[in-house]
C-alpha positions as protocol buffer text, in pm:
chain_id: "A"
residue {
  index: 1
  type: UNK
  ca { x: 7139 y: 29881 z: 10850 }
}
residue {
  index: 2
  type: UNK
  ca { x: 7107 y: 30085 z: 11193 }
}
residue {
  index: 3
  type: UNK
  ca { x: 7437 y: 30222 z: 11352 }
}
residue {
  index: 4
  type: UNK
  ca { x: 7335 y: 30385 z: 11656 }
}
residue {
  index: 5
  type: UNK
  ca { x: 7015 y: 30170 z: 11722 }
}
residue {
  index: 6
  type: UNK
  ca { x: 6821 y: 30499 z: 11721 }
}
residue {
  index: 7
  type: UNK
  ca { x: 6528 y: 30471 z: 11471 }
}
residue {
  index: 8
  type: UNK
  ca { x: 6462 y: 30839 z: 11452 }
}
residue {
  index: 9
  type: UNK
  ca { x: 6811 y: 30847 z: 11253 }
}
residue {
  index: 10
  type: UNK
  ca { x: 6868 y: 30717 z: 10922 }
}
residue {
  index: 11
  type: UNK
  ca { x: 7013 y: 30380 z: 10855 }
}
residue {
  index: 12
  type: UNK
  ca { x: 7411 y: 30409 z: 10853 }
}
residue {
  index: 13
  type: UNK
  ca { x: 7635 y: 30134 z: 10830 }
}
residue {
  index: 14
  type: UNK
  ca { x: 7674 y: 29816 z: 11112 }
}
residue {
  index: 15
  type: UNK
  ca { x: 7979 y: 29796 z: 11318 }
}
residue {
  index: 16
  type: UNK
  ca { x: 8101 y: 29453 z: 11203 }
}
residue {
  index: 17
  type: UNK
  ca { x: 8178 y: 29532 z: 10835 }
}
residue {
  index: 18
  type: UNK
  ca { x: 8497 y: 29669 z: 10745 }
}
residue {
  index: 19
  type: UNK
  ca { x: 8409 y: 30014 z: 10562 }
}
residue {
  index: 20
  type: UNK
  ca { x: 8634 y: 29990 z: 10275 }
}
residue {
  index: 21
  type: UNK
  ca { x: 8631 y: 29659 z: 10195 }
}
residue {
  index: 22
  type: UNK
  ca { x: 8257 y: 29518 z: 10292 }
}
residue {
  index: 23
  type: UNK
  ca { x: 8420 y: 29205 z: 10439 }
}
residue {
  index: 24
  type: UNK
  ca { x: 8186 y: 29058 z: 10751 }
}
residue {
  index: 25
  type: UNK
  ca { x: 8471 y: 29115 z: 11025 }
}
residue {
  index: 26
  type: UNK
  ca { x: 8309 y: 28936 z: 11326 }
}
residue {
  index: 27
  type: UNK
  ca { x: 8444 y: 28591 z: 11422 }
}
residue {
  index: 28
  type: UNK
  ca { x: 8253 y: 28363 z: 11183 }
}
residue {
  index: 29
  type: UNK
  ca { x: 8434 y: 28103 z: 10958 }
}
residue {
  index: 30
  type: UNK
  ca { x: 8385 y: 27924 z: 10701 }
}
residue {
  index: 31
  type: UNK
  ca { x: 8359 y: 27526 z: 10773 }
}
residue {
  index: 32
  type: UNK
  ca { x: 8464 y: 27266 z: 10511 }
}
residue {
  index: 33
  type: UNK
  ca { x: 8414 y: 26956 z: 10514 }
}
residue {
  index: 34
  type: UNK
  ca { x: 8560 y: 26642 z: 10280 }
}
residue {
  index: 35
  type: UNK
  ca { x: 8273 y: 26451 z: 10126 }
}
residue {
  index: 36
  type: UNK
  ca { x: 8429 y: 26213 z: 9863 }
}
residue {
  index: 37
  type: UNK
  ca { x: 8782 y: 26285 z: 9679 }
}
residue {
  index: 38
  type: UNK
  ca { x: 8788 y: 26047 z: 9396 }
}
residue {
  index: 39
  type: UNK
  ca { x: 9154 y: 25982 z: 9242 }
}
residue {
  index: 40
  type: UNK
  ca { x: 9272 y: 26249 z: 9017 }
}
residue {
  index: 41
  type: UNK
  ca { x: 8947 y: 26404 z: 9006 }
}
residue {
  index: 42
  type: UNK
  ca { x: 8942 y: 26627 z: 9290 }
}
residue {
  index: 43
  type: UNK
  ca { x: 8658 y: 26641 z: 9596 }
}
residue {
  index: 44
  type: UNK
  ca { x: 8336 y: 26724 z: 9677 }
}
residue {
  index: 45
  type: UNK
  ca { x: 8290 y: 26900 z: 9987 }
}
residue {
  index: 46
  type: UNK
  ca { x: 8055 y: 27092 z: 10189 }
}
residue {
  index: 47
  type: UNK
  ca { x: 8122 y: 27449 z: 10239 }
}
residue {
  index: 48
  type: UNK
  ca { x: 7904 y: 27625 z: 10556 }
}
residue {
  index: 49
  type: UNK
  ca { x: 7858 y: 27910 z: 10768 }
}
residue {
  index: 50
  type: UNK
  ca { x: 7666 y: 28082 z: 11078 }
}
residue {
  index: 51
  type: UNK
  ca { x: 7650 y: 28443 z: 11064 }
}
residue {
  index: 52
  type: UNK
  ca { x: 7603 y: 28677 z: 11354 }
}
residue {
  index: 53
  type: UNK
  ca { x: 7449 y: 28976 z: 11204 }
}
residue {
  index: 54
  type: UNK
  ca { x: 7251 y: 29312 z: 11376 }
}
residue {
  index: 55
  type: UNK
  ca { x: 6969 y: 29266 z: 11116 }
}
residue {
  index: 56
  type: UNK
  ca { x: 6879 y: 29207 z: 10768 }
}
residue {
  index: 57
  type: UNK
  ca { x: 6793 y: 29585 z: 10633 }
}
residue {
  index: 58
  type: UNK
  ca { x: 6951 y: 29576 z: 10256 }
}
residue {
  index: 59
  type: UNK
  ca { x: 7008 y: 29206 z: 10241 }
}
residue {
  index: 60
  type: UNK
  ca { x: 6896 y: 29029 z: 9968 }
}
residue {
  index: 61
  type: UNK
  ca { x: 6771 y: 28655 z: 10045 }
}
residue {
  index: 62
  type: UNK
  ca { x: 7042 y: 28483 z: 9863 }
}
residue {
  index: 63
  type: UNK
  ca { x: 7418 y: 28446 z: 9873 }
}
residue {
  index: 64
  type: UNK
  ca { x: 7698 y: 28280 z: 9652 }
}
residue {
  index: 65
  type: UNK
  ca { x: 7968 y: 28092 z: 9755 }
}
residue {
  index: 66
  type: UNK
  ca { x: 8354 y: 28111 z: 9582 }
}
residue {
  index: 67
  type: UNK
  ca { x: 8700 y: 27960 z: 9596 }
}
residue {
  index: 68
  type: UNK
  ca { x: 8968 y: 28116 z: 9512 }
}
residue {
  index: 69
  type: UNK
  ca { x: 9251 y: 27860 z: 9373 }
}
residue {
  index: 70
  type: UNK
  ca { x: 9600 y: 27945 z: 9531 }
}
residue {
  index: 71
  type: UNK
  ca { x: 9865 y: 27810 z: 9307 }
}
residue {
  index: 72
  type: UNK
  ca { x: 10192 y: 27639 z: 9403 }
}
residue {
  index: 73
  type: UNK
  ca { x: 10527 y: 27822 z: 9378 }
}
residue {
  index: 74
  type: UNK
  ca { x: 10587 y: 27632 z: 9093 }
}
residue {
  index: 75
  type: UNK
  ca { x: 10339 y: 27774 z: 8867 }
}
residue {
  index: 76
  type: UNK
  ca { x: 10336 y: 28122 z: 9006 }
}
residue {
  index: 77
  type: UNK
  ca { x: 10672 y: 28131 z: 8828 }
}
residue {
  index: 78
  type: UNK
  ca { x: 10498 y: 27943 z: 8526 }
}
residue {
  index: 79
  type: UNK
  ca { x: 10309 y: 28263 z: 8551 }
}
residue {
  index: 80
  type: UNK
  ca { x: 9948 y: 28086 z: 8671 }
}
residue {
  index: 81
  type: UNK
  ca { x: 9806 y: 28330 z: 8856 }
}
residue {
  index: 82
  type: UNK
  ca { x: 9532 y: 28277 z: 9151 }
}
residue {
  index: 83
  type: UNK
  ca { x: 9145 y: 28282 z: 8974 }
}
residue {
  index: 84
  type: UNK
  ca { x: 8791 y: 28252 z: 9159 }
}
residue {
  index: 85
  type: UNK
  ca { x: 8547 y: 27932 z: 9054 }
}
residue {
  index: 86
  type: UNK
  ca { x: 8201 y: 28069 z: 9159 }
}
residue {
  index: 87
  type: UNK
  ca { x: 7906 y: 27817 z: 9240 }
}
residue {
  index: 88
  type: UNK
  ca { x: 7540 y: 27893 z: 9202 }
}
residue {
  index: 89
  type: UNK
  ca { x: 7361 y: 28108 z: 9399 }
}
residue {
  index: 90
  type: UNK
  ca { x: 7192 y: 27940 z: 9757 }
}
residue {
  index: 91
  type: UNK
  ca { x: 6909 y: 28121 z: 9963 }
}
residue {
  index: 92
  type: UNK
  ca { x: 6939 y: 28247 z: 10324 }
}
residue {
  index: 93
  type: UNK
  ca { x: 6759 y: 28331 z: 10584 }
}
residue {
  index: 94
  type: UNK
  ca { x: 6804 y: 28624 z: 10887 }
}
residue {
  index: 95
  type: UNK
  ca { x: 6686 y: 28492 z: 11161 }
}
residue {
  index: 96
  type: UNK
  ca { x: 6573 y: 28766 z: 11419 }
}
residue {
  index: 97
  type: UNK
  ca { x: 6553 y: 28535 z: 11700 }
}
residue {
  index: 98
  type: UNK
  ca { x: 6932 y: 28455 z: 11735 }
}
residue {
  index: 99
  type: UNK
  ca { x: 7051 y: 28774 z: 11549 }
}
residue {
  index: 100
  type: UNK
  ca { x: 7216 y: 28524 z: 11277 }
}
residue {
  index: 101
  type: UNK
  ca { x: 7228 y: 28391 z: 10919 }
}
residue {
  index: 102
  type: UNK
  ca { x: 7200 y: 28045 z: 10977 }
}
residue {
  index: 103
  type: UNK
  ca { x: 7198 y: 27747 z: 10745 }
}
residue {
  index: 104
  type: UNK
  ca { x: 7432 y: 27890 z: 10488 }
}
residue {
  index: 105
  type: UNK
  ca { x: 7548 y: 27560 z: 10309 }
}
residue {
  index: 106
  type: UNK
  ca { x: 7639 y: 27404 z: 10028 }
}
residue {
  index: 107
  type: UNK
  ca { x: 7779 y: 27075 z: 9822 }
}
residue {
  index: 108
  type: UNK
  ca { x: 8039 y: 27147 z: 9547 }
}
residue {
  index: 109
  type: UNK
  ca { x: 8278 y: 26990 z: 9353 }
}
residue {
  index: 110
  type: UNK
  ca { x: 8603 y: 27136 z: 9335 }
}
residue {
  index: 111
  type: UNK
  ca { x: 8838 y: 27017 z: 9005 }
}
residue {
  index: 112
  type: UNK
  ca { x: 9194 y: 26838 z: 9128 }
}
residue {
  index: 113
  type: UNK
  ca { x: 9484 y: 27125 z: 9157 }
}
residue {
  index: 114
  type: UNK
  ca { x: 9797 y: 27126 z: 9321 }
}
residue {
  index: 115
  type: UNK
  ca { x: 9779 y: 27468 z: 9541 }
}
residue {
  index: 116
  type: UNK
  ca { x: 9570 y: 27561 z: 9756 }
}
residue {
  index: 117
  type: UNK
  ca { x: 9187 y: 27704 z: 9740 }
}
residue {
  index: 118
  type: UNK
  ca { x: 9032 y: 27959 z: 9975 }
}
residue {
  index: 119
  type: UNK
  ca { x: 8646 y: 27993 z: 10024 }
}
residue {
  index: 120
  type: UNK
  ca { x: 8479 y: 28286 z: 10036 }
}
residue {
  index: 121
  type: UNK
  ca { x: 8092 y: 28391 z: 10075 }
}
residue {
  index: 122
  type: UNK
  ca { x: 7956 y: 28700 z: 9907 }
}
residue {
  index: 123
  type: UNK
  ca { x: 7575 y: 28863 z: 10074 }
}
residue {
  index: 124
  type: UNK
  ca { x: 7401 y: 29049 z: 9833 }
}
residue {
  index: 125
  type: UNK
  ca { x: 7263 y: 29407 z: 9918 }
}
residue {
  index: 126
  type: UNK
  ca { x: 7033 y: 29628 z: 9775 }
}
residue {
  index: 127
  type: UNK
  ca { x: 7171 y: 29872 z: 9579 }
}
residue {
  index: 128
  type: UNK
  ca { x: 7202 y: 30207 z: 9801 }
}
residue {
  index: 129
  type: UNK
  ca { x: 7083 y: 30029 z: 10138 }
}
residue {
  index: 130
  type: UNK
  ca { x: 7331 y: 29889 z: 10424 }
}
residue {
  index: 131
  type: UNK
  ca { x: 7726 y: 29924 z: 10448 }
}
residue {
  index: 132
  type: UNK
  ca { x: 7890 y: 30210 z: 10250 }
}
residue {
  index: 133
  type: UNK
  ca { x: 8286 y: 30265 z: 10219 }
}
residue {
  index: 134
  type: UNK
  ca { x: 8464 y: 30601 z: 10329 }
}
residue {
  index: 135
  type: UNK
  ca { x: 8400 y: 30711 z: 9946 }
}
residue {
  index: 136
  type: UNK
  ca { x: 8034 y: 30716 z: 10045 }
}
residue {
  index: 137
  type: UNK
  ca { x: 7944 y: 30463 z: 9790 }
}
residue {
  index: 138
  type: UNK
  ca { x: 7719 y: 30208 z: 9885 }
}
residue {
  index: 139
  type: UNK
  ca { x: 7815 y: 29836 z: 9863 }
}
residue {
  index: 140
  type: UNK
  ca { x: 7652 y: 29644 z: 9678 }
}
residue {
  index: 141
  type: UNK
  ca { x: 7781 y: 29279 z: 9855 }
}
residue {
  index: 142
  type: UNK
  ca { x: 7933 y: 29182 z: 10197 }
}
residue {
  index: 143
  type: UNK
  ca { x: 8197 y: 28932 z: 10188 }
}
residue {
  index: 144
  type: UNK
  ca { x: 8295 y: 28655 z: 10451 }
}
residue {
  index: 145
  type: UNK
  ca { x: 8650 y: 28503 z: 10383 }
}
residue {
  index: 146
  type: UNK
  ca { x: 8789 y: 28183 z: 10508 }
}
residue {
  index: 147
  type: UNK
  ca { x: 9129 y: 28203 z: 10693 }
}
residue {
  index: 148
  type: UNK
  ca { x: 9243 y: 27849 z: 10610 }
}
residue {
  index: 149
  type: UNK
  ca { x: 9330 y: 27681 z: 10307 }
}
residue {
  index: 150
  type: UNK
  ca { x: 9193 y: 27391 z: 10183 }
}
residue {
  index: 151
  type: UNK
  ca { x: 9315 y: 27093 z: 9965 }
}
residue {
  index: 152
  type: UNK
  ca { x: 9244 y: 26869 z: 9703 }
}
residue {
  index: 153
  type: UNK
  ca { x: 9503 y: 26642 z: 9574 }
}
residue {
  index: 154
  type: UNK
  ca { x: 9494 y: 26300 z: 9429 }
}
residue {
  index: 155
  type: UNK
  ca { x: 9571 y: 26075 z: 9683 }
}
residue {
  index: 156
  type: UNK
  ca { x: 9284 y: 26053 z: 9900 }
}
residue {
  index: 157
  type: UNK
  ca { x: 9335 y: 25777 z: 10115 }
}
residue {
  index: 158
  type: UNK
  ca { x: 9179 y: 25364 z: 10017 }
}
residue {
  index: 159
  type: UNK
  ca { x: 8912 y: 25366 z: 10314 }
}
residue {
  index: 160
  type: UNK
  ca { x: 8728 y: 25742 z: 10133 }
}
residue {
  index: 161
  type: UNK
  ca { x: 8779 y: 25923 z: 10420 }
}
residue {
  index: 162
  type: UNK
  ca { x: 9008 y: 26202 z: 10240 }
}
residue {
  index: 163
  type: UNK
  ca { x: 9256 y: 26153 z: 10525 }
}
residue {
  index: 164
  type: UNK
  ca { x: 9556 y: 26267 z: 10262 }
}
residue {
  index: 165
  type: UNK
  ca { x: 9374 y: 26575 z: 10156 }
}
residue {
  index: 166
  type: UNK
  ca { x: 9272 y: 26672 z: 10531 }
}
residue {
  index: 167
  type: UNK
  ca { x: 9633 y: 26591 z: 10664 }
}
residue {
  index: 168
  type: UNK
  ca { x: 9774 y: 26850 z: 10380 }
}
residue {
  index: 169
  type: UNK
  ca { x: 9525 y: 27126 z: 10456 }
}
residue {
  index: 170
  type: UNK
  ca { x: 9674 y: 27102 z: 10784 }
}
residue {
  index: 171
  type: UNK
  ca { x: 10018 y: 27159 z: 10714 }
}
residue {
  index: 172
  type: UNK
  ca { x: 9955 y: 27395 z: 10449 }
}
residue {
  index: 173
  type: UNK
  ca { x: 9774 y: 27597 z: 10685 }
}
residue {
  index: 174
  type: UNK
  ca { x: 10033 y: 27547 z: 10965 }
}
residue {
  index: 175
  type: UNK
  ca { x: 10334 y: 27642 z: 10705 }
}
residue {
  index: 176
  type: UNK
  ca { x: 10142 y: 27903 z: 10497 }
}
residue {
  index: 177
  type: UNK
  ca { x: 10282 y: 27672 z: 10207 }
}
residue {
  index: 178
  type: UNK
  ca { x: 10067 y: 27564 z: 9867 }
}
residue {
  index: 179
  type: UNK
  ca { x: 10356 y: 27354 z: 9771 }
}
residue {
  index: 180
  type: UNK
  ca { x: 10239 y: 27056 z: 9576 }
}
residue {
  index: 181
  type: UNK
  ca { x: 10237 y: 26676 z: 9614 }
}
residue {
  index: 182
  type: UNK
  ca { x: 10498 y: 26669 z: 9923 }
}
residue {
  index: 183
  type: UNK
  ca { x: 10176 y: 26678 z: 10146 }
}
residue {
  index: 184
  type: UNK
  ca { x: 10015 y: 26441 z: 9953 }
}
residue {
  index: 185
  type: UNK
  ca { x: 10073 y: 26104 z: 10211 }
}
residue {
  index: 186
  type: UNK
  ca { x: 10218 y: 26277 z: 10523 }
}
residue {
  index: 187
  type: UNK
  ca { x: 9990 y: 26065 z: 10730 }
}
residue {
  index: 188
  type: UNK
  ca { x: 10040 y: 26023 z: 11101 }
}
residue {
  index: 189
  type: UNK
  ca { x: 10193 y: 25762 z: 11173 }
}
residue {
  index: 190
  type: UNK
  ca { x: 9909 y: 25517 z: 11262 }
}
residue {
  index: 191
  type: UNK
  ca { x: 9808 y: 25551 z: 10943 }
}
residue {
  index: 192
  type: UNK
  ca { x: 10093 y: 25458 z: 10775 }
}
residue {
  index: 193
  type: UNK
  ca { x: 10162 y: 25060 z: 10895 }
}
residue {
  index: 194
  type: UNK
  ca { x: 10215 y: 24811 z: 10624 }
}
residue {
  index: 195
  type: UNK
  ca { x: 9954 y: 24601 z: 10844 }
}
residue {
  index: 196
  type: UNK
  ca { x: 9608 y: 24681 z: 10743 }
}
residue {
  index: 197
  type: UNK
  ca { x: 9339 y: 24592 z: 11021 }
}
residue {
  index: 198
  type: UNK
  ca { x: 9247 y: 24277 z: 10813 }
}
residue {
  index: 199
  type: UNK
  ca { x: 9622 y: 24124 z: 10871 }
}
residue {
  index: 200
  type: UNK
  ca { x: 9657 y: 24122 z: 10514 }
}
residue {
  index: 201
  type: UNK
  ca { x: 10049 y: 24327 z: 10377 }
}
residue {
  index: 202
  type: UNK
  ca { x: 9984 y: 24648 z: 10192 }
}
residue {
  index: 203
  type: UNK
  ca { x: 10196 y: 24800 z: 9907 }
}
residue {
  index: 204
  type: UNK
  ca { x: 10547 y: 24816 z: 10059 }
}
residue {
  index: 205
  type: UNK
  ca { x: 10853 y: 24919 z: 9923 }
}
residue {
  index: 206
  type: UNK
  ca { x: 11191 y: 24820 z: 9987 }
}
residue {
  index: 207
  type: UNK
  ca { x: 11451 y: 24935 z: 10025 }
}
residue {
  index: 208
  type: UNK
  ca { x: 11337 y: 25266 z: 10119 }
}
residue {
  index: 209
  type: UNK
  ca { x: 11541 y: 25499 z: 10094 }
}
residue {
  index: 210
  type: UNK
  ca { x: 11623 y: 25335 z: 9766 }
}
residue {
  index: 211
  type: UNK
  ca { x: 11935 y: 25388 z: 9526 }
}
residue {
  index: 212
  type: UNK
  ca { x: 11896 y: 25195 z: 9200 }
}
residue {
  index: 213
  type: UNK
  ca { x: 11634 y: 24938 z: 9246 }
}
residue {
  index: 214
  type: UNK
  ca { x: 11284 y: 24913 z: 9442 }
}
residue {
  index: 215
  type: UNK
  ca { x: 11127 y: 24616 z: 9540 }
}
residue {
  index: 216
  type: UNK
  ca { x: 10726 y: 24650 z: 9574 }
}
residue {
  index: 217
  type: UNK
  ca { x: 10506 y: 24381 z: 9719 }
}
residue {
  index: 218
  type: UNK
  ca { x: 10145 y: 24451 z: 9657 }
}
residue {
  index: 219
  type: UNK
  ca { x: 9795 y: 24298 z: 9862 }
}
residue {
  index: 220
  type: UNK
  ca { x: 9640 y: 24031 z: 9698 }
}
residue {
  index: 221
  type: UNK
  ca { x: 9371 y: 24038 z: 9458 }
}
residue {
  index: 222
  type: UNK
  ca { x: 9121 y: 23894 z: 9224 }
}
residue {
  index: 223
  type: UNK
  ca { x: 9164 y: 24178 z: 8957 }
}
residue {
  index: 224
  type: UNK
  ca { x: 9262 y: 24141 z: 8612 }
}
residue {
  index: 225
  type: UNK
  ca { x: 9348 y: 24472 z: 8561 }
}
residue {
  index: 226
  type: UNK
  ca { x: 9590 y: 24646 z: 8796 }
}
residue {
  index: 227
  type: UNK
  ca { x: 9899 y: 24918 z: 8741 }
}
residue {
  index: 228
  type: UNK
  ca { x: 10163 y: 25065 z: 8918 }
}
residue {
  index: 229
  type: UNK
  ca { x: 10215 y: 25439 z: 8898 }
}
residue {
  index: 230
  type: UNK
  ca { x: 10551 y: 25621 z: 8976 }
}
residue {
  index: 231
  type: UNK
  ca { x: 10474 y: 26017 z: 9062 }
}
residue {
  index: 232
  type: UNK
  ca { x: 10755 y: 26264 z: 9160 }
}
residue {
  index: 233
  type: UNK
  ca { x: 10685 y: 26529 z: 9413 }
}
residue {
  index: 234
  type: UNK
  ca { x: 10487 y: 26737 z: 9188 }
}
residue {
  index: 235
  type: UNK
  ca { x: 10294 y: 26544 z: 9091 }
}
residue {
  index: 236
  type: UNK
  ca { x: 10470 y: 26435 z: 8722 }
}
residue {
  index: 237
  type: UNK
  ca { x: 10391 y: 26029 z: 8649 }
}
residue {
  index: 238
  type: UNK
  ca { x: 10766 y: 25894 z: 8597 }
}
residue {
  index: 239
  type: UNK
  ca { x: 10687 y: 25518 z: 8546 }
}
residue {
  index: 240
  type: UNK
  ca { x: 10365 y: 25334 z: 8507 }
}
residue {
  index: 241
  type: UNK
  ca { x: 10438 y: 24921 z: 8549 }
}
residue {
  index: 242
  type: UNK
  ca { x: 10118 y: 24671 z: 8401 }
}
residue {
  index: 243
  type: UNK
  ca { x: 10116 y: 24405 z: 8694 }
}
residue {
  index: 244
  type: UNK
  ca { x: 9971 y: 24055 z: 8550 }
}
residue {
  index: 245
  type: UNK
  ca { x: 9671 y: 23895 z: 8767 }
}
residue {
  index: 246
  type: UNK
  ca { x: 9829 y: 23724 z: 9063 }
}
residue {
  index: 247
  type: UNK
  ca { x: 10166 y: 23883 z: 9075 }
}
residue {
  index: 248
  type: UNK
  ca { x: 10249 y: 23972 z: 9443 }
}
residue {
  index: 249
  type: UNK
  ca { x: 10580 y: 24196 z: 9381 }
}
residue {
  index: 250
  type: UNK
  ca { x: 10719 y: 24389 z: 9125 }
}
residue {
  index: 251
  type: UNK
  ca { x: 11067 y: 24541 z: 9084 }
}
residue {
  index: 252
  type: UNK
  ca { x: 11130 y: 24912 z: 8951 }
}
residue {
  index: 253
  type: UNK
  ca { x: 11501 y: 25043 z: 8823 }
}
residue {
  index: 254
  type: UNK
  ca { x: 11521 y: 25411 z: 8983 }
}
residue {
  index: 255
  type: UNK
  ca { x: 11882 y: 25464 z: 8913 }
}
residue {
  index: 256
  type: UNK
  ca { x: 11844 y: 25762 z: 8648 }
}
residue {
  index: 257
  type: UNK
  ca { x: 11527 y: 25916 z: 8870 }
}
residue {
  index: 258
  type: UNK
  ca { x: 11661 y: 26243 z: 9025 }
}
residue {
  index: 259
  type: UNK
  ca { x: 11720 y: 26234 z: 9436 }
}
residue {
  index: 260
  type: UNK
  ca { x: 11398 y: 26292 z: 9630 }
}
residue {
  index: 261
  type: UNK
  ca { x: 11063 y: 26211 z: 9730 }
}
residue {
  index: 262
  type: UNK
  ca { x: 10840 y: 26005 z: 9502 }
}
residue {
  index: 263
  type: UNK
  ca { x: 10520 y: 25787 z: 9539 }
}
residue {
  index: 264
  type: UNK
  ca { x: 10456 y: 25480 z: 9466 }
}
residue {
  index: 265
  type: UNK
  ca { x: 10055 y: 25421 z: 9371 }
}
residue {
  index: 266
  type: UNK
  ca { x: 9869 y: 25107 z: 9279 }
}
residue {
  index: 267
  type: UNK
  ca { x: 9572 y: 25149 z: 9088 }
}
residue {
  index: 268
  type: UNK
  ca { x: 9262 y: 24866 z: 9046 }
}
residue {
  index: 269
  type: UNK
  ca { x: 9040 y: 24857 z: 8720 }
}
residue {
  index: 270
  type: UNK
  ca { x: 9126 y: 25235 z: 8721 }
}
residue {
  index: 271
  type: UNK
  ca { x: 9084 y: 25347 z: 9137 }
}
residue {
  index: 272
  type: UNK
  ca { x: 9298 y: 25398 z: 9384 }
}
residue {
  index: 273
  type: UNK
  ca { x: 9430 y: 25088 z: 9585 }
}
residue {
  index: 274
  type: UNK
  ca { x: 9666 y: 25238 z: 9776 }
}
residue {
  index: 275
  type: UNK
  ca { x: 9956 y: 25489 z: 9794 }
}
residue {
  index: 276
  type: UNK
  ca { x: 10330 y: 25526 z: 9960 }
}
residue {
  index: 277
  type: UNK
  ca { x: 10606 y: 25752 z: 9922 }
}
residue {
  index: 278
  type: UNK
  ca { x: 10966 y: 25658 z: 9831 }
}
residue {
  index: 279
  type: UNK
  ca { x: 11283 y: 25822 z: 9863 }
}
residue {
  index: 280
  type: UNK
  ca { x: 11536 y: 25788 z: 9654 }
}
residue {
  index: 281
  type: UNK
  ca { x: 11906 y: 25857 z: 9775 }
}
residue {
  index: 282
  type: UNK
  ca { x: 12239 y: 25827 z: 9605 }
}
């Protein structure tokens, strides 16, 4: 890769790489976006990238594409400790007419965790061409790292949009916080109304904050298999309640639960119906 832009001199190393680490260290991000997030099984999503780059001397045409899981406070002291899941290789392209990589994409599937993940995108070079550290050892990859955090938790919202898991990449970002579960259905608020656009009453419960008892009235439905599950705030299933075709309401006893935040989730010949979180007060 040319330094100086003199081509009498030998290829150096290019500005925009960091010399001891090989990280790309121009302004380019990583974009994710939320495909599907099926209940309990985590979310596909689309990982991409446009690269500004000097030129393509020592790059190999192909890249790969990590994330590294973040864990939650909880089980860094359970000793988990953060670990890359790496995704098969994708080709690239330099394209000398807009001095960039373009088109670096790609659909994955990332398994349901509570912490965070953080995507990362490693360039192969040529072994002795391009960047070099201070050590004068050639590198033998370039490395592109995401700044934000994204999520995948289980409660992806009943419409498939992944509104839950976008709304907690948001405030984990904004708090620099993998804690689990508590993000899980901080919705805005017009997201949040019992009244669905259809007029018909969502899963409400009542009183809330509760003490001893909770009173749940579910939507209607034709299904003969439907359950209620009780989660605390990370993420540990308390209660789980049968409801017989063409009950509208249940009642749960909460009086030995622990104070806190909980959510209450109604599930529908095994998917996700709908989700709401309960406090429980003494």
């Amino acid at each position: 890769m040319d330094k100086d832009d003199d081509p009498t001199n030998a290829l150096d190393i290019v500005d925009c790489v960091t010399y001891t680490t090989c990280e790309v260290c121009t302004s380019d991000s990583i974009k994710t976006e939320y495909i599907t997030c099926p209940f309990g099984e985590g979310c596909e999503i689309s990982l991409s990238a446009n690269i500004h780059a000097a030129n393509d001397i020592g790059l190999e045409p192909s890249a790969k594409i990590f994330v590294t899981y973040l864990p939650t406070p909880q089980e860094l002291l359970g000793g988990v400790e953060s670990y890359d899941i790496e995704f098969k290789d994708i080709d690239i392209e330099y394209n000398p007419a807009t001095d960039t990589i373009p088109y670096v994409f790609q659909i994955l599937t990332v398994p349901f965790k509570r912490g965070c993940f953080k995507p990362r995108i490693e360039f192969k070079l040529i072994d002795g061409f391009g960047a070099h550290g201070l050590d004068g050892i050639s590198c033998t990859e370039i490395e592109l790292r995401s700044e934000e955090k994204f999520r995948c938790i289980a409660c992806a919202n009943q419409d498939g949009k992944c509104l839950a898991s976008e709304v907690a990449s948001q405030i984990s970002n904004e708090e620099d916080s993998c804690d689990p579960f508590y993000f899980c259905n901080q919705l805005r608020e017009a997201e949040i109304d019992p009244i669905n656009d259809g007029g018909e009453i969502s899963l409400v419960a009542s009183p809330n904050p509760a003490n001893d008892r909770l009173h749940l009235e579910f939507p209607p439905s034709d299904s003969d298999f439907r359950q209620l599950l009780f989660f605390n705030n990370i993420g540990q299933q308390m209660m789980m309640l049968d409801i017989p075709s063409g009950d509208r309401a249940a009642d749960l006893m909460v009086g030995s639960l622990n104070p806190g935040l909980y959510f209450a989730t109604l599930m529908e010949d095994g998917g996700l119906v709908q989700s709401t979180q309960v406090v429980i007060r003494r």
